[in-house]
C-alpha positions in Angstrom: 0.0 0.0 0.0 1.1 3.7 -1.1 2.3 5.8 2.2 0.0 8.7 3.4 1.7 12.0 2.6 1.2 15.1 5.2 -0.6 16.9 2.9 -2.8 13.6 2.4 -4.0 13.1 5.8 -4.6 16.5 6.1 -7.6 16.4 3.8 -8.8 13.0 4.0 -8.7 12.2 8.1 -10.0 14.7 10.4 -13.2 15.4 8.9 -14.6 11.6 11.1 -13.6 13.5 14.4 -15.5 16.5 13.8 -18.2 15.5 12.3 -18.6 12.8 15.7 -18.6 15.9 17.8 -21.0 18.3 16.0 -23.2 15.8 16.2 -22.8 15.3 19.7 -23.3 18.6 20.5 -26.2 18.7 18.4 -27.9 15.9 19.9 -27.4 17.5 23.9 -29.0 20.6 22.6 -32.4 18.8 21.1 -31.8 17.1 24.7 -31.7 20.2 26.6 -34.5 22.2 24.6 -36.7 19.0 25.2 -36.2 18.8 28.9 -36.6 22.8 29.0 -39.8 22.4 27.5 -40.7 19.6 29.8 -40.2 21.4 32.7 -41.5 24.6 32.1 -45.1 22.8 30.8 -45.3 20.2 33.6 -44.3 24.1 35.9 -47.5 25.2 33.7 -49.4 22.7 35.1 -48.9 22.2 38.5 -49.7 26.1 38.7 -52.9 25.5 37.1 -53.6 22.7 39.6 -53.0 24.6 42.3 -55.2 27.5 41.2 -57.7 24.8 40.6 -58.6 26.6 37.0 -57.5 23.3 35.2 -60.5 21.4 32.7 -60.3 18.3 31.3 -59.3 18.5 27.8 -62.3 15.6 27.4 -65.7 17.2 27.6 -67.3 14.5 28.5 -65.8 14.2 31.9 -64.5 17.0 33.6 -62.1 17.4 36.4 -62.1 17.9 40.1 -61.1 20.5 42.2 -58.2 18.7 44.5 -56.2 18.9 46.8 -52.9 18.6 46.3 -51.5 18.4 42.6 -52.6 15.1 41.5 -55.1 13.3 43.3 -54.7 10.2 44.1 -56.3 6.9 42.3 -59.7 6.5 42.9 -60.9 3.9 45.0 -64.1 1.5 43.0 -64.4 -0.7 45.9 -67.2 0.7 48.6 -66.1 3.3 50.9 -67.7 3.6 54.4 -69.1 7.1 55.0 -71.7 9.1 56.9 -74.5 11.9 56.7 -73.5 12.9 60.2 -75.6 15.9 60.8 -75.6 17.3 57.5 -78.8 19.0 55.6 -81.0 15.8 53.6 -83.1 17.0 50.9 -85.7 14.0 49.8 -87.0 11.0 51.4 -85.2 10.3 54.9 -86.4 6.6 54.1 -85.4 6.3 50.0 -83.5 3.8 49.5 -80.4 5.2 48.3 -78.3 7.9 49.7 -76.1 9.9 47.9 -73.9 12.0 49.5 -71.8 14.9 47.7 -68.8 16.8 49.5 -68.2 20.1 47.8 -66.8 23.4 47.6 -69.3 26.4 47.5 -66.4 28.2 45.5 -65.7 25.1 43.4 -66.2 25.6 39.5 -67.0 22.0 39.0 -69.2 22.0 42.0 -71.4 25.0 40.4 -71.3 23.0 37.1 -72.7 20.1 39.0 -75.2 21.9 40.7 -75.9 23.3 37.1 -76.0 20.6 34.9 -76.6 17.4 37.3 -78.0 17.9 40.6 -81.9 19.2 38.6 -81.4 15.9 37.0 -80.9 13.8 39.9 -83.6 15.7 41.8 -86.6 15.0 39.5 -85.7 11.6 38.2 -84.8 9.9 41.8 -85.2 12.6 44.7 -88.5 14.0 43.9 -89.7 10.2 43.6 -88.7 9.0 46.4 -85.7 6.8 45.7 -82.4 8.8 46.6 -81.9 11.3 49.7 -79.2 13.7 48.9 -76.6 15.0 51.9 -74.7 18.2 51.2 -71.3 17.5 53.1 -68.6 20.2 52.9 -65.3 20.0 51.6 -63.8 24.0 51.5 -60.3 23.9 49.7 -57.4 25.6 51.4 -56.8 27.5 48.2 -60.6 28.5 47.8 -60.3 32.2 49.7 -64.1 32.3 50.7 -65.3 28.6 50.6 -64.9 27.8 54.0 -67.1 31.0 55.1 -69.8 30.3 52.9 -70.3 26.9 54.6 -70.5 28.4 57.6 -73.1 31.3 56.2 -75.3 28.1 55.0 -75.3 26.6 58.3 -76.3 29.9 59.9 -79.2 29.9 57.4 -79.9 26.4 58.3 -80.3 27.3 61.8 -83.3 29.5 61.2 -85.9 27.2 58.5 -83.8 24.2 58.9 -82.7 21.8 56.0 -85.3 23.5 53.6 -83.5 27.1 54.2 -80.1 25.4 53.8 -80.8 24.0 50.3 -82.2 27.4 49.7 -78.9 29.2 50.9 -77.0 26.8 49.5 -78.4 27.6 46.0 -78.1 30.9 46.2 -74.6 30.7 46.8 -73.9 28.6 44.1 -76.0 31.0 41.6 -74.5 34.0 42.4 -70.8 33.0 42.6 -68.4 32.9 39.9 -66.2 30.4 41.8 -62.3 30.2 42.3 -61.9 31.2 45.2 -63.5 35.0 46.0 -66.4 34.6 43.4 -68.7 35.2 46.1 -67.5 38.1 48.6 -68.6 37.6 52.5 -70.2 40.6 52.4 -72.8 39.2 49.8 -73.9 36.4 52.9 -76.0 38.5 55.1 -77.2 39.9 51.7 -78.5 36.8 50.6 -79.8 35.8 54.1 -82.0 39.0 54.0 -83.3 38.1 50.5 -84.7 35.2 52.1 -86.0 36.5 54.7 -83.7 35.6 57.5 -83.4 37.6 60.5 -79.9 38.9 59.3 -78.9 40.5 62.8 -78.7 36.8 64.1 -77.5 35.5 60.9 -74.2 37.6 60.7 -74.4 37.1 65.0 -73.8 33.0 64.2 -71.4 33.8 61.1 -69.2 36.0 63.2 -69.3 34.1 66.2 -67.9 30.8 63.7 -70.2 29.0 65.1 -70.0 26.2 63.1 -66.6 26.3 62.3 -65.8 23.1 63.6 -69.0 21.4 62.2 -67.3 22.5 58.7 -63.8 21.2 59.4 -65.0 18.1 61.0 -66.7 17.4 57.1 -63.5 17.9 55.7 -62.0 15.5 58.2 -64.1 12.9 56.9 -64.2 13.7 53.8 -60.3 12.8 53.9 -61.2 9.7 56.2 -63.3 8.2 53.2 -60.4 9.2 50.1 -62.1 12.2 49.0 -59.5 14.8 48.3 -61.5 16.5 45.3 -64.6 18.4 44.7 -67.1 17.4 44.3 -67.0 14.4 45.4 -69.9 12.0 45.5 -70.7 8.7 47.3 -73.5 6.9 46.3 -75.1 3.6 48.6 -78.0 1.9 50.1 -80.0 4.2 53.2 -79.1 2.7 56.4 -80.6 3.2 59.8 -77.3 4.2 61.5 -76.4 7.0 58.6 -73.1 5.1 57.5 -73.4 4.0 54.2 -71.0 1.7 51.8 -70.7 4.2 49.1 -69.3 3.8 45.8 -67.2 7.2 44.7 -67.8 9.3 42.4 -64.6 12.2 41.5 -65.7 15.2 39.6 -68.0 16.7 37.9 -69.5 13.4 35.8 -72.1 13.6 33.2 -75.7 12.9 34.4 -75.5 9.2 32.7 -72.6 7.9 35.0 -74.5 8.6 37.7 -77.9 7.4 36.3 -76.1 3.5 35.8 -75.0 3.5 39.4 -78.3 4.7 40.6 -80.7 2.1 39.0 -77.8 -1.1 39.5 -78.3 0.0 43.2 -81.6 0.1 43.0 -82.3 -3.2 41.3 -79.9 -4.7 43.8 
């Protein structure tokens, strides 16, 4: 074989090296613009999380409020849950209870109150078959939600669970949600539109009355996996108030609930 010259290897050997290294260096920068990306979307949504302004990109099931950033999996099998004390609107006997733990200031709780909770109400309350219990669930990052549960219990305390469902839709008309959609000083306003007595309503509001009443709800809305609103548990009626609910996360189209309903029923 002929001997490389100088001049020879000069133009025929180096150009392996440095091609090896620009692409190299190519390749780490796709890396590092991927992972940049990466990081600043998954940033993106956490935020969004934590503002609770996230919506499912499927409209045919949206999100819940929750929280922490991601919720955990939900649990299918039966869940063991009460009413405790809470307002019942329907039949104390039906046979079914469902119970929903929610946010006054949640958007997906005002979308269910909206969209499903008519539903529900004329097809299995207003017959007779389902009792529904309002439970509360007011999210730390929810400004006003844990005061308006209060302001609903203060209502309660004057017309009892018919005034409270009354309040309690008032609230959830008139808000926008998020957080401060509602202001406090809207409550006694609403109280004296229905014709509360608003000295002793905003007397029990500011006293915090049933401050505790709201945070043990929460407390047992943790107890039974619910860390999202609305939440929903759906069971047979029992004499003790502890049912073995099946959960329900988010705000779920009418028809989810409707299958769970009449399997329960025909149980």
């Amino acid at each position: 074989m002929k001997k490389q010259t100088k001049d020879s290897v000069t133009f025929r050997i180096p150009s392996f090296k440095i091609l090896k290294n620009f692409n190299s260096t190519k390749l780490l920068s796709v890396a590092l613009l991927i992972s940049v990306f990466s990081i600043g979307y998954l940033l993106a949504k956490v935020q969004g999380y934590e503002k609770g302004s996230f919506v499912a990109e499927d409209t045919n099931t949206a999100s819940a409020d929750t929280l922490a950033p991601q919720a955990p999996p939900q649990n299918t099998g039966p869940v063991e849950v009460s009413i405790d004390d809470d307002p019942v609107m329907g039949d104390e006997n039906a046979l079914l209870t469902l119970i929903e733990f929610g946010d006054f200031e949640c958007p997906f709780c005002k979308q269910s109150f909206e969209e499903l909770l008519p539903q529900i109400k004329k097809d299995y309350i207003d017959t007779g078959k389902v009792k529904f219990v309002y439970r509360d669930l007011p999210l730390d990052f929810h400004q006003n939600a844990h005061k308006q549960a209060q302001a609903a219990e203060c209502a309660r305390d004057q017309g009892g669970d018919e005034t409270y469902f009354k309040y309690h839709d008032e609230i959830y008309t008139r808000t926008t949600s998020n957080g401060t959609g509602l202001a406090n000083d809207q409550l006694p306003v609403i109280a004296q539109d229905l014709g509360l007595n608003v000295i002793d309503f905003q007397s029990c509001l500011d006293s915090e009355k049933y401050k505790e009443e709201v945070d043990k709800d929460v407390a047992d809305a943790s107890a039974a996996g619910a860390n999202g609103t609305p939440s929903w548990f759906i069971g047979k009626t029992t004499e003790d108030g502890v049912i073995q609910g099946e959960l329900v996360v988010g705000a779920q189209p009418y028809d989810a609930f409707k299958t769970i309903i009449d399997q329960k029923l025909s149980e």
